[in-house]
N, C-alpha and C positions, 0 to 999 in steps of 0.2 A: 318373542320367540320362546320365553321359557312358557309362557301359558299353551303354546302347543304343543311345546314336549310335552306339558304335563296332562293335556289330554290326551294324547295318544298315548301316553303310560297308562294311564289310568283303563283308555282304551282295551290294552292290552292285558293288561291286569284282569279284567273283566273277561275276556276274550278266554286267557288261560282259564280264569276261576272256576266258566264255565262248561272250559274241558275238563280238566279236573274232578269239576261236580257231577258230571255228564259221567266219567267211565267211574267211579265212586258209586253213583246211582245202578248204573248196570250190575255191578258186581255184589252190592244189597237188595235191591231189587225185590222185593216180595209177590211182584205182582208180574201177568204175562208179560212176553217179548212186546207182544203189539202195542198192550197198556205203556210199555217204557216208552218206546221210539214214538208215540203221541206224544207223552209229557216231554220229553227230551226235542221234538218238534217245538213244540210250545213253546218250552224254553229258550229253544233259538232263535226263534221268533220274536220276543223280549230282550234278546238281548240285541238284539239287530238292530229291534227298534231305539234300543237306550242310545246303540252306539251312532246312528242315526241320525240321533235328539244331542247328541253330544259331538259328532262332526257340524251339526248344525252351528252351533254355540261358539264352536273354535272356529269358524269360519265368519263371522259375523265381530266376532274380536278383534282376528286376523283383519277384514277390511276397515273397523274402525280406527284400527290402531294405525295401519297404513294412508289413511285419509287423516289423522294428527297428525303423521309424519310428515306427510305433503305439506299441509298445509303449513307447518312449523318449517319446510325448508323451503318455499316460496316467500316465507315474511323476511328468512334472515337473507336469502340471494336479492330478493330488493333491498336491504336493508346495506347490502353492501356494495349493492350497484350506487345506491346514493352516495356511500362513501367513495364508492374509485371517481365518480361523476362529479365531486368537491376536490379529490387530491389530483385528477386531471387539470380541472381548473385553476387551483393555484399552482403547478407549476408552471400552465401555461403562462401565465400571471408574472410566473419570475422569470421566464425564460423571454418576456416580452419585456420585463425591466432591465435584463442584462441585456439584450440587444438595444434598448436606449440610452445606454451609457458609453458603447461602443465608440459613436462619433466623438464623443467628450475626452476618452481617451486617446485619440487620434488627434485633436487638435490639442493638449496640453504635452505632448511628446513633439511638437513643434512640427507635426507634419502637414 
């Protein structure tokens, strides 16, 4: 969970940086309007693609880590069906010894 925060911050860090850069560049500018809004094109284009390349990355983390998780809670749910599957068994176990001793008790109470 925190490696997707920290993509999307970083995301967005980028995202501002490159508004930021974007009205910064307009306002120095030495060159025509047209020349800007090409490079300032360009540049979004780049960054699109980074962000892109980098939803990519958090999503491919995101399903491996979710496929660890599965997998790690499927070992211990068997792991503990084995166990309820032994503590069934031995009570049933005692619950069939106390009902054998039943008659024992009836006949030493002189009934």
């Amino acid at each position: 969970m925190k490696t997707i925060l920290r993509v999307f911050s970083t995301l967005f860090l980028l995202l501002l940086g490159g508004v930021v850069g974007g009205g910064i560049a307009l306002l120095f500018a030495p060159q025509s309007g047209r020349a800007t809004r090409a490079n300032l094109s360009s540049k979004g284009v780049r960054i699109a693609e980074n962000i892109k390349e980098e939803l990519g990355i958090a999503r491919h983390q995101a399903t491996h880590r979710i496929n660890t998780i599965s997998r790690d809670v499927r070992h211990k749910a068997l792991a503990l069906e084995g166990q309820l599957q032994e503590m069934v068994e031995e009570q049933g176990q005692a619950v069939k010894e106390t009902i054998g001793v039943i008659p024992e008790l009836f006949k030493s109470n002189g009934r």
